[in-house]
Each structure stands twice: as structure tokens, then as C-alpha cells.
C-alpha positions as CSV (number, residue, x, y, z in Angstrom):
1,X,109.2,89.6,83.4
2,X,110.2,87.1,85.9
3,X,113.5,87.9,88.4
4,X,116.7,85.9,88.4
5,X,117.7,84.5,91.6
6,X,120.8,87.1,91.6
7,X,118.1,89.9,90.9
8,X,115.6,88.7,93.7
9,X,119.1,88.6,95.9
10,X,120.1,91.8,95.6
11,X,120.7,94.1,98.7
12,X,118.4,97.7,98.6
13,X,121.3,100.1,98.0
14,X,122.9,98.2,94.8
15,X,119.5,98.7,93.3
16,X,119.0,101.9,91.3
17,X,116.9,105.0,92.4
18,X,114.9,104.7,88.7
19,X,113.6,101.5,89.4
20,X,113.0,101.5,93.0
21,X,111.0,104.4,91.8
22,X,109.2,102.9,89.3
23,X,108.2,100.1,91.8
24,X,106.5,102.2,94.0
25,X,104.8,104.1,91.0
26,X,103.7,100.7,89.9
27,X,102.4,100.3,93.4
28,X,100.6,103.4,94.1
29,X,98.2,102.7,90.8
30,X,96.9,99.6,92.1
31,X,93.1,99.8,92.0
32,X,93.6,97.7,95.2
33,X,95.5,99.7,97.6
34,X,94.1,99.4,100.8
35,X,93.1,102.7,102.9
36,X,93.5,101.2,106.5
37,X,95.5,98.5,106.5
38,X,99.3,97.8,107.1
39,X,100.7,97.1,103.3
40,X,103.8,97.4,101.8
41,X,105.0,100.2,99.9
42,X,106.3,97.6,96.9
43,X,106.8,94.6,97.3
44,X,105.9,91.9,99.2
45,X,104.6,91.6,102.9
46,X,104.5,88.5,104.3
47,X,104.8,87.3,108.2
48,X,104.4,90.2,111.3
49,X,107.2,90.0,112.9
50,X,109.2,91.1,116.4
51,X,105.9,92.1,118.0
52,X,106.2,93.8,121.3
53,X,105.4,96.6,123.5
54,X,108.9,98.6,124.6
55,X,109.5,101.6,125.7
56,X,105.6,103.4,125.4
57,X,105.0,102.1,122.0
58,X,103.5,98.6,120.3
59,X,106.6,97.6,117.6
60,X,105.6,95.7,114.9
61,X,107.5,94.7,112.2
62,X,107.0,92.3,109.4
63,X,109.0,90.1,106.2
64,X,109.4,92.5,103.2
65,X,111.3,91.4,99.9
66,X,110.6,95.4,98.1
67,X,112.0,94.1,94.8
68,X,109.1,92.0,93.7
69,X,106.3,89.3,94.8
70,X,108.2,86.7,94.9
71,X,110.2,85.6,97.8
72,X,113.8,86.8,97.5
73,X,115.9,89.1,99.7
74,X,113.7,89.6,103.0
75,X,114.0,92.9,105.0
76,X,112.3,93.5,108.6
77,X,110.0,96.6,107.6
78,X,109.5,98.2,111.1
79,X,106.1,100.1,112.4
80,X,105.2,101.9,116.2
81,X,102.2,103.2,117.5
82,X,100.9,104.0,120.7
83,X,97.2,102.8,120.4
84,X,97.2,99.8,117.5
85,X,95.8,102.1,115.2
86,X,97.8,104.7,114.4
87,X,101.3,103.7,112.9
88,X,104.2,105.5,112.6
89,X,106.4,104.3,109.7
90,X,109.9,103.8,111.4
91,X,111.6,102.4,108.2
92,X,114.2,99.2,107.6
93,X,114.5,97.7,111.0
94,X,116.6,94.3,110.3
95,X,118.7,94.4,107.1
96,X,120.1,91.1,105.8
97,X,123.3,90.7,103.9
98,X,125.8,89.1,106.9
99,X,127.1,85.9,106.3
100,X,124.6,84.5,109.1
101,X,121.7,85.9,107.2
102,X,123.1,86.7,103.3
103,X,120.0,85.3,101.8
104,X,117.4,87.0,104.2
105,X,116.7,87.7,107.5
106,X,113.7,85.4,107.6
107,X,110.5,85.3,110.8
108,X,111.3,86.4,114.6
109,X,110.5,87.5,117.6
110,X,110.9,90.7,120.4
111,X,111.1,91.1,124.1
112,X,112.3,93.9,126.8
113,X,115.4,92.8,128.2
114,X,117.4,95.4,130.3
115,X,115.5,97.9,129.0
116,X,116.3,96.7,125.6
117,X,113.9,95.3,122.6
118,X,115.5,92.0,121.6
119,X,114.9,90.7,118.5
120,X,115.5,87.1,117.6
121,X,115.2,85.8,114.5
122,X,116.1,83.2,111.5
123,X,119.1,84.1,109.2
124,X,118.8,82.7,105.9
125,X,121.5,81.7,103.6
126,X,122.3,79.3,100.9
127,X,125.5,77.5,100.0
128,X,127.1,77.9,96.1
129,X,124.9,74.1,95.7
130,X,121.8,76.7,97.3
131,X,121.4,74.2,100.1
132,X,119.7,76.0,102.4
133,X,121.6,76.6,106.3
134,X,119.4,78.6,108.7
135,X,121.3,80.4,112.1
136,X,119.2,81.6,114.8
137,X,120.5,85.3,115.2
138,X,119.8,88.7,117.4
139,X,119.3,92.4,117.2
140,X,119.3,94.5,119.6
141,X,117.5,97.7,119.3
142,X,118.1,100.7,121.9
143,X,115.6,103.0,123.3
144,X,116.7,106.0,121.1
145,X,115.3,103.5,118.2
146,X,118.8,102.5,116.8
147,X,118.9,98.3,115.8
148,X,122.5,96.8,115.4
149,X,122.8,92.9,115.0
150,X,125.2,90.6,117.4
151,X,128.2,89.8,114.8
152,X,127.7,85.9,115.3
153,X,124.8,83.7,115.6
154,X,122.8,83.0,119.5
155,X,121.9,79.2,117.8
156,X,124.4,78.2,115.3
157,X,123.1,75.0,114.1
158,X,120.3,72.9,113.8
159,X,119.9,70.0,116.3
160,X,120.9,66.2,115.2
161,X,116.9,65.0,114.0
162,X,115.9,67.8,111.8
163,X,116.1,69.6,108.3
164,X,117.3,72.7,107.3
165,X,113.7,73.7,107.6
166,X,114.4,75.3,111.2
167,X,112.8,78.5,112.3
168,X,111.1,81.4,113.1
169,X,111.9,81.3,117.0
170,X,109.2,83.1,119.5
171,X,110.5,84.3,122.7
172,X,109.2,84.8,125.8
173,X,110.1,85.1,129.8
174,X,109.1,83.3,132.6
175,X,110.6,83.8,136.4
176,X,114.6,84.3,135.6
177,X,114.4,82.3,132.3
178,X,113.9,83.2,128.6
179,X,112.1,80.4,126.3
180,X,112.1,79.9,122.5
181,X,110.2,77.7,120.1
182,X,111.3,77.4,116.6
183,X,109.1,75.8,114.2
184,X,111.1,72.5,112.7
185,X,110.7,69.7,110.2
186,X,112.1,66.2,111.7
187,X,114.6,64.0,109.3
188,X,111.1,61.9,108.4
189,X,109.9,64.8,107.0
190,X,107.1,65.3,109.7
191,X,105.9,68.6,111.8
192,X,107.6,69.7,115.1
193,X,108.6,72.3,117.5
194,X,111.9,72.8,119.0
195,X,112.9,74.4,122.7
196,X,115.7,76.3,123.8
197,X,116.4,78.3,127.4
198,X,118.4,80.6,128.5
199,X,119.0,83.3,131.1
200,X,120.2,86.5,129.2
201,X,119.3,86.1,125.6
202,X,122.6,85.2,124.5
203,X,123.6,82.0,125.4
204,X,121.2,79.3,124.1
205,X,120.2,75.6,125.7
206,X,118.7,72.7,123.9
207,X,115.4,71.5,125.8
208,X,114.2,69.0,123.3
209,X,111.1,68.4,121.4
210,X,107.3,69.6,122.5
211,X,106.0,65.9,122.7
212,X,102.2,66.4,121.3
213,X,99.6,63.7,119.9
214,X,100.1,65.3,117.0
215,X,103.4,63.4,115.5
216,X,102.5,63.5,111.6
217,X,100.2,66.5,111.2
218,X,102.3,68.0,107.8
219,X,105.5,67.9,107.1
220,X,106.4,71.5,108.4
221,X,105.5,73.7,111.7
222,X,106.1,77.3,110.8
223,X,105.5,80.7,113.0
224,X,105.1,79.0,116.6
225,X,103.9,81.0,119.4
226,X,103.2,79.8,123.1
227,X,102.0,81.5,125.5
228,X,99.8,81.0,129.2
229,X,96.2,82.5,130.2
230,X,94.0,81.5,133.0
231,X,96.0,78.9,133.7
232,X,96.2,77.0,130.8
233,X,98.9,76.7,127.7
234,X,98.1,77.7,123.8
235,X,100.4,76.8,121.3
236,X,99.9,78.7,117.8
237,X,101.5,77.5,115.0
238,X,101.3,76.6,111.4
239,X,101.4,73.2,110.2
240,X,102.0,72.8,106.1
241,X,100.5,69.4,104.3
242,X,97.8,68.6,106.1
243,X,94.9,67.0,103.7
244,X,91.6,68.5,103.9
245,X,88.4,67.5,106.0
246,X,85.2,68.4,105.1
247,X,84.8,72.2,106.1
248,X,88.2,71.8,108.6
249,X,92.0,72.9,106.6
250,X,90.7,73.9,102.8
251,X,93.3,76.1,102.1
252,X,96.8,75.4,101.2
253,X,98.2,75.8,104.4
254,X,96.9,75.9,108.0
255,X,97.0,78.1,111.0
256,X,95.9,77.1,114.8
257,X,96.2,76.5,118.1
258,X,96.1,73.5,120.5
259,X,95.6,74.5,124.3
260,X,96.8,72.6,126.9
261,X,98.0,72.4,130.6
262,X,100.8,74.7,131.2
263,X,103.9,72.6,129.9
264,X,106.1,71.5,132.2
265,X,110.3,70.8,132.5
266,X,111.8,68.9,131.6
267,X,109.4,66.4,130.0
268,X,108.0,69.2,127.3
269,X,104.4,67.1,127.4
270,X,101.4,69.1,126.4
271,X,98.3,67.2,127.3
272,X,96.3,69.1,124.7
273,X,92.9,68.6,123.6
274,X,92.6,69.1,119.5
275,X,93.9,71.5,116.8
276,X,91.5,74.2,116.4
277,X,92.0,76.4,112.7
278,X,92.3,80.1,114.5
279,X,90.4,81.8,111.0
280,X,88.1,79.9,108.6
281,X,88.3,82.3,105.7
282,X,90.6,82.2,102.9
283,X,93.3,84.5,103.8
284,X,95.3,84.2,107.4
285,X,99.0,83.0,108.2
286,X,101.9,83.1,110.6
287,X,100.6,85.1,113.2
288,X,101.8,86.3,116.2
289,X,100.8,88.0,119.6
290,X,102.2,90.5,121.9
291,X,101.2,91.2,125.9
292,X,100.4,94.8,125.8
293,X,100.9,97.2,129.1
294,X,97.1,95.8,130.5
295,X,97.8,92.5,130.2
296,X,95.8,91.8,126.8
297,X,97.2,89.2,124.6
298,X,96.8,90.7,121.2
299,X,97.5,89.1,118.2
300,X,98.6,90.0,114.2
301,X,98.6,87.8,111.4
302,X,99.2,88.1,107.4
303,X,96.2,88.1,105.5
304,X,97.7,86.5,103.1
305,X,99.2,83.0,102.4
306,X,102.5,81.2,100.8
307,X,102.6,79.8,97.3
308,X,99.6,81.5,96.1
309,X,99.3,84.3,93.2
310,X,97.2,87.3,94.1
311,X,96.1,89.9,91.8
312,X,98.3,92.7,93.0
313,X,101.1,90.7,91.9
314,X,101.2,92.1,88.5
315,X,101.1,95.3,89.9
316,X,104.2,94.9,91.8
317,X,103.1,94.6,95.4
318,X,101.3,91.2,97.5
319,X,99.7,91.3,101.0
320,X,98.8,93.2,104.4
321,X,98.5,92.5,107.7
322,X,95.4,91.8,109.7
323,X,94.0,94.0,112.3
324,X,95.0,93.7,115.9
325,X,92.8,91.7,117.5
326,X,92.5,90.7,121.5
327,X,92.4,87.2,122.7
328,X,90.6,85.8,125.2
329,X,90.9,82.3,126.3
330,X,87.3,80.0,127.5
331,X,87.5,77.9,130.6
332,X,87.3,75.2,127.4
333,X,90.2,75.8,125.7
334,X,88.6,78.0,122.8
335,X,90.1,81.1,121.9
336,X,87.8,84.0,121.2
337,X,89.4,86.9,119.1
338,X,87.8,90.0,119.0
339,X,89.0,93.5,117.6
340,X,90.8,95.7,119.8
341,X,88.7,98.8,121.2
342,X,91.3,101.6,119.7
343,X,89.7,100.7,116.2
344,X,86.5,103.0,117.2
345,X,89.3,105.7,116.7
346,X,89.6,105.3,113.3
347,X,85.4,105.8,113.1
348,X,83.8,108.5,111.0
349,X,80.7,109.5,109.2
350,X,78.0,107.0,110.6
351,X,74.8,105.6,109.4
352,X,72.3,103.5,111.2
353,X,69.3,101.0,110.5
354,X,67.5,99.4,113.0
355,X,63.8,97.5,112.2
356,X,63.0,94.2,110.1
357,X,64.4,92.6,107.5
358,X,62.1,91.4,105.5
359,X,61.8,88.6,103.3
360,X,64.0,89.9,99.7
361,X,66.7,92.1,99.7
362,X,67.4,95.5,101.1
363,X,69.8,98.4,100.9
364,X,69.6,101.6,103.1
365,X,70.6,105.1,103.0
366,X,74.5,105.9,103.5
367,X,74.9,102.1,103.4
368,X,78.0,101.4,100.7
369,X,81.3,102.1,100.5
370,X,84.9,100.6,100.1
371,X,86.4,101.1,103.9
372,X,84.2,101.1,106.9
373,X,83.0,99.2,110.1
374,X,79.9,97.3,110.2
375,X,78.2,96.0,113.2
376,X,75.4,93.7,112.8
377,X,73.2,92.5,115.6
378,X,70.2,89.9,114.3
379,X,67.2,88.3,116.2
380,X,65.2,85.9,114.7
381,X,63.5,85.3,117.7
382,X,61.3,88.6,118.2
383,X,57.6,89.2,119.1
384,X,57.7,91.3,116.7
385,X,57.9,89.3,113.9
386,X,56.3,86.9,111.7
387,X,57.7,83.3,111.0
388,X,61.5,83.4,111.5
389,X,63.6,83.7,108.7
390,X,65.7,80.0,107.6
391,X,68.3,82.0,106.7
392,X,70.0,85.9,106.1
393,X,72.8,87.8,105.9
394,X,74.5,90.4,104.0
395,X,76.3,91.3,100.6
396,X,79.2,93.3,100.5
397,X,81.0,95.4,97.7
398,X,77.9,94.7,95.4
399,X,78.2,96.2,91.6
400,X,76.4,95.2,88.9
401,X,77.8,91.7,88.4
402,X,80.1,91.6,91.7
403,X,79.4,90.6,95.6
404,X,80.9,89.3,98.4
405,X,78.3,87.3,100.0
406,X,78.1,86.7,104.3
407,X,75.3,84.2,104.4
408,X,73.9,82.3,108.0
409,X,71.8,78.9,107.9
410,X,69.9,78.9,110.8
411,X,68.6,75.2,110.6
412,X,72.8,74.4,111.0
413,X,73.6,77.7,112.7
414,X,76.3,77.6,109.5
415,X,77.7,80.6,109.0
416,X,79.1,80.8,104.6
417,X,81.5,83.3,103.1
418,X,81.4,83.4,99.7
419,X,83.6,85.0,97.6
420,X,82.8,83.2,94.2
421,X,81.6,86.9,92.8
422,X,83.4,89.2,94.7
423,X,85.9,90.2,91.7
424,X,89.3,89.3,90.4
425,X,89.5,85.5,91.2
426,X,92.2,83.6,93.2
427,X,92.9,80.4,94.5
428,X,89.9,79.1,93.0
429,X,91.7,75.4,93.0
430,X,90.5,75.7,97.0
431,X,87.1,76.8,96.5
432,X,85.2,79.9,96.6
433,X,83.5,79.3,99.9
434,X,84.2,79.0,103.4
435,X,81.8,78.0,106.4
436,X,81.8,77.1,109.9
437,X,78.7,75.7,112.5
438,X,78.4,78.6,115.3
439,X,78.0,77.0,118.6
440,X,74.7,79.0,119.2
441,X,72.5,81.0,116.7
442,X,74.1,83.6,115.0
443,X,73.0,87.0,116.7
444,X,76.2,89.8,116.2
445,X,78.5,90.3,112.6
446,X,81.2,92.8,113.3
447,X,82.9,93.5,109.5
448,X,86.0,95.8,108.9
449,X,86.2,95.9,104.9
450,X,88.5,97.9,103.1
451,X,89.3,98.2,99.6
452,X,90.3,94.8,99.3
453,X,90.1,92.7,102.3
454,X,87.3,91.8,104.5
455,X,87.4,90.7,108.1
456,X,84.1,89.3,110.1
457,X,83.8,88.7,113.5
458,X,81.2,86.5,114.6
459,X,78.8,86.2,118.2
460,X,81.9,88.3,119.5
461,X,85.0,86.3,118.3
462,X,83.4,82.9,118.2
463,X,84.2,82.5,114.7
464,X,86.7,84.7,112.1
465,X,86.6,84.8,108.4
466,X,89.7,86.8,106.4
467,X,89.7,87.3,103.2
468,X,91.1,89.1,100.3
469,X,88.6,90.4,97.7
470,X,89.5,92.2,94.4
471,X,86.2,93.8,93.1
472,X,86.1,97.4,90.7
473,X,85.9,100.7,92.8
474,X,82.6,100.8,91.2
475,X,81.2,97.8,93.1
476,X,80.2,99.5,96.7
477,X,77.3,98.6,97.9
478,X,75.6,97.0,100.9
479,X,72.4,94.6,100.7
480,X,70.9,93.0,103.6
481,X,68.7,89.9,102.5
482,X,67.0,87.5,104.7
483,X,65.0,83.7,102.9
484,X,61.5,82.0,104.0
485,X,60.7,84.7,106.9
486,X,62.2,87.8,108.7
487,X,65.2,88.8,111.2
488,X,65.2,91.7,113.3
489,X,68.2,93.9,112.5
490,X,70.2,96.7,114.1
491,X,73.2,97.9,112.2
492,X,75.5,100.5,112.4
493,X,78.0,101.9,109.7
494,X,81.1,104.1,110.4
495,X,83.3,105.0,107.2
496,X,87.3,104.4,107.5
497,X,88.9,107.3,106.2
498,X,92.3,106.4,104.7
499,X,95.4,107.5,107.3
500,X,98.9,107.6,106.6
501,X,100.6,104.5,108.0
């Protein structure tokens, strides 16, 4: 039964204990429940949120409306752990229902300040005509754990220029000053990003514009991050309405990165070299990265995307996040992303093949499964081989009439991920594949599937493909295939047992 827009709007405690419980019972039988992955108990997840290392612990939280899969009344869900794996579940952290955020307390972002996690973010609300009037607002959460919000807004209106479509601000220090960006939509309906300054988190100055060579590139910039290493700039952010180009922005909304000289004051010029998607699978928004105690830059997104029905929406919860992954930035300007070392602690039961793939298809002993690691390392080039294969890969989740296909061409070096089998279908409007041309031949596949996601990491972060797949629990296996020749393949399996979040 569709919601109301007063039931979507309701706060947590004026609904019922029956049917918050009958929400999560609804939950829990999903065939699709993921085992290792950061989901909502009900509901719906959306953007990661608040991100930050404070006080001995990574804090994540992220968008949560619990009543349904819809958007309505967003909560800040709030996680900790100590090594990016293991999370401990810390409960509500932001709670809407003030008059600066009576609608929703909408996308953010966390520093230390004065041994304090600050946490900035959009407060939705809606006039009685449910024009929408966003305020830029603050918690402040102490080290004992405890998050209270400032009674007023830090930015209390949006700047002459733009829309209502103002937000998500990303903080972040540098020498005695704080910066924000806040995504933005300009009075002509086009893309921007806004900056603020300002020395102690409270008191907020208008910088201007980020002047790009990208002035009508969509009509909205959401989730903005910006951030410096090895001396140059990246800019992340998420531009909405940009038209398809061959391969390059097939789903319905974006996410990248331009890179750049550092910016500098008070022109806000980025001489930036060109938009680069950050994932090329089917399934990867809004994310947002963190500086953890060693200096990596790691970064979070939702596997999952706006305006789009999933399968687990009939069964009362939508979405998870991705897992953490480290960046590391080329002398180029390319970003490689790879996943963070802790993962090996999650590792169990392993299995290992290591010989030639011949031409066909083959499956090995203690090779299937619904949540593990796979690691993948290919040469087409040995001496020990016949004629190369043209092309190979692997099937995951196979059943009878199901499989999620990871397929490399190695005439284009094009890497293909094909979901048009893989199970429940979704967003088939977009297309069922996904593909991308590998700088150089395709020799290492690292894959983290669980029960209904898969993430592959190519040649060591080179190239990403997210993606939600819906198969049966019946459909677990792993086939190897390789076309007109042979590969030489090493590959190691670790299973994922599930851990509570």
C-alpha cells in the first residue's frame, strides 16, 4: 500500500511498536539480506554520511527513512568501528523534527574540532505550499558519544543565484580555516558548487562559486567532496541529467571526480582536466571519504541509486553501503580505489586453483557460494600455453537459469559486466551491461560478492564495477570460462561469514 505524505513524515516515536515490528519482521525474511554489508534494519539507506575518524574509532553514519522505501522522514543511522570492518551499531545519531530540519535531516559531513566530532549537515523542511527551504545546520557530538544539535541554523539561507536545491555540505580544515562545499543548482537550472569559510565551525562566510569548464553538466551537483593528495585537487561530486555517451554516464545519475591544481583564494578556479565516472557498474552514489589516522583517504559510497525501484522494496527495506575502499591518486590525475587491507579479517574457509584455463567452461572444488572474496590473477601471455585466449572471465551466482557474467575482450582490453541473467531484474530501461577499456591487459579481478551485491576490482583499482544482483539462494556457483585459446589462472576463494553489524 502506498504511504501518505503525513505517514512518510512521521517522527519514530509517534509510530506504534506493532508496526515498527512488523517492518523489521518484513525485513528479516528478505531472501536478499546481505551477510557483510552495511544495510538497514527497515527501511531505506541511502547516502553515507558524517564520515570521520574521532576519538579511536572510524564514525560512519548514513540517510535512513525506517518507515518505508520511499523517501520521507530521514534519520542519520550512526555506525563505529575501529578497523572498517567490524561495526558497532551506535543507533539514531541525528534525529529530524526541529523547525530547521522538520522534514528530514538530509546528507552531511564530520570533523574533529576541539576534541569534538562536528557534524554539518542539510535540514529539510517544506512550507504548508511544500516548497521546499533547506538550512545548513550542526551537531555536535561529545567524546562520551552523546550528539545534541545547535538550536539555530550555521547557513540560514541559500545565496541570491540558486534554487532550493542547496546541499549536502562537506567539511574539511586547512591551516586555521574550515571549508565547505554544498552541492547547488543555479536559477538556470544548471549544476554547481558553492563555498563557505570559517574559523570555528559556527560562523559561516560566502566564498562564491567553484568556476569549472564544466558550466551545464546537469541540472543538479549533489554529495560534493574535495579534498588534496600529492599535490593536486579532486573534486567528487554527483552531477544529475547528464545524457548518455556511448559506454560513459548510462545510468540515471552520475558519480565522479575532476582533479585539478590545488584551488586557490579567492578566485575558486580549478584548472581541471575531464570528469572521470569513479564506478562503471550499475549501482554507486553520493559517496564520501574520510582521512583515517595513517593518512589514507578512504572512501564509502551507496550501492544504490535515487529514483530507481529495487526488488527489496516490496519487502520493506532498499540499499547498503559499499565497502571501504582506499584511494590513491596517479601523477595523471586518475584515482585508483582499491579495498582496504582490514577486509582479510573478515576471511574464512579458503579454496585455491592455480593452472590453465582451458578453452570451455570450468568449475572447481569449494568454488560457490553467496558471500566471499575472490581474487583472480590471469596471464595470457605464458610459455606455458597454447594460442592465447581472445577472451575469458568468470560467472558468478550461477543456478540453473541464473548468472552474473564478468567477461574481458582482450582484442579491446574491454572489461563487460553483465547482469542480464543474474536474477530479479531492475533498471532494465538502462541496460543490462556495463563495460569499460582497461588501460593495459586485464591481469588481476579482486570480487567481494555477497548475497546480493557484487563488487570488482580491476588491475588493482584501475577500474570498479558495483552492482546489485537479486538471484535464488539456490543459484551459487562459480564457472571460469575462457573463448578461442587459454589463460593461465591463479585464484583464491575465502568465504564471508555473516557478522553482526
Amino acid at each position: 500500500m502506498k504511504m501518505t505524505r503525513e505517514q512518510k513524515y512521521r517522527l519514530l516515536e509517534n509510530v506504534s511498536p506493532q508496526e515498527i515490528e512488523q517492518l523489521l519482521q518484513q525485513s528479516e525474511a528478505s531472501p536478499w539480506r546481505q551477510q557483510y554489508h552495511i544495510q538497514p534494519a527497515m527501511g531505506l539507506l541511502n547516502d553515507p554520511n558524517g564520515f570521520a575518524y574521532y576519538d579511536g574509532y572510524y564514525h560512519l553514519f548514513y540517510q535512513w527513512f525506517p518507515l518505508g522505501t520511499d523517501h520521507g522522514m530521514k534519520y542519520w543511522y550512526h555506525l563505529k568501528s575501529t578497523d572498517l570492518v567490524n561495526w558497532i551499531d551506535c543507533g539514531i545519531g541525528v534525529k529530524p523534527g526541529d523547525w530547521f530540519d522538520s522534514h528530514g535531516a538530509y546528507s552531511g559531513s564530520g570533523i574533529e574540532h576541539e576534541g569534538k566530532l562536528y557534524l554539518m549537515y542539510t535540514g529539510n523542511t517544506r512550507d504548508s505550499e511544500w516548497q521546499r527551504h533547506p538550512y545548513q545546520c550542526m551537531a555536535i557530538m561529545e567524546e562520551e558519544g552523546h550528539i545534541h544539535k545547535l538550536e539555530e541554523p550555521v547557513i540560514a539561507s541559500v545565496p541570491a543565484g540558486y534554487t532550493e536545491h542547496f546541499r549536502d555540505p562537506k567539511v574539511w580544515k586547512d591551516g586555521d580555516w574550515f571549508y565547505c562545499v554544498i552541492g547547488a543548482q543555479r536559477d538556470d537550472l544548471t549544476g554547481a558548487i558553492v563555498m563557505y569559510r570559517s574559523h570555528n565551525m559556527l560562523d559561516w562566510e560566502l566564498l562564491g562559486e567553484l568556476q569549472t569548464a564544466l558550466p551545464q553538466f546537469g541540472y543538479m551537483w549533489e554529495c560534493p567532496d574535495y579534498f588534496e593528495m600529492n599535490g593536486q585537487a579532486v573534486l567528487l561530486f554527483c552531477p544529475q541529467g547528464v545524457a548518455a555517451e556511448g559506454e560513459q554516464y548510462r545510468n540515471i545519475y552520475q558519480s565522479g571526480y575532476i582533479s585539478a591544481a590545488p584551488l586557490q583564494l579567492p578566485e575558486l578556479k580549478l584548472e581541471h582536466g575531464t570528469f572521470r565516472e569513479l564506478d562503471h557498474g550499475f549501482d554507486f552514489y553520493a559517496p564520501q571519504t574520510a582521512i583515517g589516522p595513517k593518512g589514507r583517504r578512504i572512501l564509502v559510497g551507496w550501492m544504490g541509486l535515487p529514483d530507481t525501484v529495487y526488488p527489496t522494496d516490496s519487502h520493506g527495506w532498499a540499499h547498503c553501503l559499499t565497502l571501504p575502499r582506499e584511494l590513491e591518486l596517479r601523477e595523471d590525475g586518475v584515482l585508483l580505489q582499491r579495498p582496504v587491507q582490514e577486509l582479510a579479517l573478515r576471511r574464512g574457509e579458503k579454496a585455491m586453483f592455480a593452472g590453465i584455463l582451458h578453452e570451455g567452461r570450468s568449475s572447481y572444488v569449494g568454488f560457490d557460494g553467496v558471500a566471499y572474496e575472490l581474487d583472480c590473477r590471469f596471464d595470457r601471455a605464458s610459455n606455458e600455453m597454447g594460442a592465447a585466449a581472445k577472451a575469458f572471465g568468470i560467472e558468478l551466482r550461477v543456478g540453473e537459469q541464473q548468472r552474473t557474467i564478468i567477461r574481458y575482450e582482450a582484442e579491446h582490453r574491454r572489461l563487460i559486466l553483465d547482469r542480464s541473467e543474474a536474477g530479479q531484474p531492475l533498471a532494465e530501461n538502462y541496460g543490462t551491461t556495463r563495460s569499460y577499456e582497461l588501460e593495459r591487459p586485464l591481469e588481476r579481478l579482486q570480487i567481494f560478492v555477497d548475497v546480493s551485491s557484487v563488487e570488482i576490482f580491476a588491475n588493482d583499482g584501475e577500474a570498479v564495477f558495483t552492482s546489485r544482483i537479486f538471484p535464488e539462494p539456490e543459484s551459487r556457483g562459480i564457472v571460469f570460462f575462457a573463448e578461442a585459446g587459454q589463460v593461465k589462472l591463479h585464484t583464491e576463494k575465502w568465504e564471508y561469514p555473516s557478522r553482526q553489524q
